[in-house]
N, C-alpha and C positions, 0 to 999 in steps of 0.2 A: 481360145485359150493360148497361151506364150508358151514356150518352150519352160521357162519358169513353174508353170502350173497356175498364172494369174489368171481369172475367168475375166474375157470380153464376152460380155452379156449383149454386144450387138450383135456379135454375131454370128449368131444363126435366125438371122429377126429378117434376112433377103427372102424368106418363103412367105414372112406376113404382105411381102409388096406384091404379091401374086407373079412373081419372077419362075416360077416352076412349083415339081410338085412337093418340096416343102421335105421336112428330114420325119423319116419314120420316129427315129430316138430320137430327143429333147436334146441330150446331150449325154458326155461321156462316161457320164455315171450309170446311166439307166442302161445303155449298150452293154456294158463290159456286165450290170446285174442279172439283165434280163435275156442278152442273148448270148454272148462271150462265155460267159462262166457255165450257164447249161451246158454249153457245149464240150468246153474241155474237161471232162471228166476224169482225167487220167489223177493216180494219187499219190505216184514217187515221184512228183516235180518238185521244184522249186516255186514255190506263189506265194505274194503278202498279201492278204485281206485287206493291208491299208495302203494298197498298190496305191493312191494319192499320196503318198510321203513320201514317194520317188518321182525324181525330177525323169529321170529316163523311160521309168514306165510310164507316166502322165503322156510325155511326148508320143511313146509310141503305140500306146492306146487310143490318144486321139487319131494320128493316123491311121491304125485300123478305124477306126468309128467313120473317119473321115471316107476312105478310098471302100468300106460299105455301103453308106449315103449314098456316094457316087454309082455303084458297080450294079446297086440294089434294084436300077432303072432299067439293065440289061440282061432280060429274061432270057436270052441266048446262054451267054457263056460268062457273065458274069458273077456268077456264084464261082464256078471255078477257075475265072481270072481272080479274084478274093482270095482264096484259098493260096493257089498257087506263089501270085506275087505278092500278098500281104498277109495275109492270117499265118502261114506257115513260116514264112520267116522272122517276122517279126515273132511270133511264141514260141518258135525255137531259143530265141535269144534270153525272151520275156521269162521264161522255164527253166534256161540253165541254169545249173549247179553254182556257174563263174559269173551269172546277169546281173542284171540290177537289183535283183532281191536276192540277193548271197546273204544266206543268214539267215532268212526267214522261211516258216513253213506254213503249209496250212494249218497246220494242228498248233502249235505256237505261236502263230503270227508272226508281227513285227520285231526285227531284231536290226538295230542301227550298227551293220558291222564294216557298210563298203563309206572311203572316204574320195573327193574328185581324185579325178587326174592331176597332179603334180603340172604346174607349170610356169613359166619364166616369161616376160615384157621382151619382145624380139628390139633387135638394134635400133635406135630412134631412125626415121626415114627409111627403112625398110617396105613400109607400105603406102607412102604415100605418092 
């Protein structure tokens, strides 16, 4: 999936090629339903139920989903390399008051309150 939230449906199809052992979750929906959401049980956060209608939650859910897949292989210490360097900070953020679900609650849902970042085309040849 794009930072956009567009699904590339190829790919997670690298574990049909017998390339390794394949993704526990299907994809980012079924993660954030089945495992993600059990877990964070706390009830004065900040969360949308239609966390898909945020371009920043999408992004950074998939990353968690992603750097899970990955960590899920390393029975040592990768539950809490996860935790440490991706599930905590990332749903620190995912949670805030100030995140990308400003506006919305569990009990309420979706509330379209935050607009992008404000921004300006830099001087022509700047980048090139």
């Amino acid at each position: 999936m794009s930072a956009l939230g567009e699904w590339d449906d190829d790919a997670d199809h690298h574990a049909d090629a017998g390339d390794g052992p394949g993704l526990f979750y299907p994809d980012v929906a079924t993660f954030v339903a089945d495992f993600l959401m059990p877990m964070y049980t706390r009830s004065s956060r900040t969360w949308c139920p239609q966390w898909w209608r945020h371009a920043e939650g999408i992004y950074r859910l998939e990353a968690l989903w992603r750097a899970w897949e990955h960590l899920r292989l390393d029975p040592a210490t990768g539950a809490s390399v996860w935790l440490r360097d991706h599930a905590d900070p990332h749903m620190t953020v995912l949670l805030s008051p100030d995140g990308p679900f400003k506006g919305c609650t569990p009990d309420t849902g979706h509330r379209t309150r935050t607009r992008p970042l404000p921004t300006e085309p830099p001087p022509a040849g700047l980048f090139a």
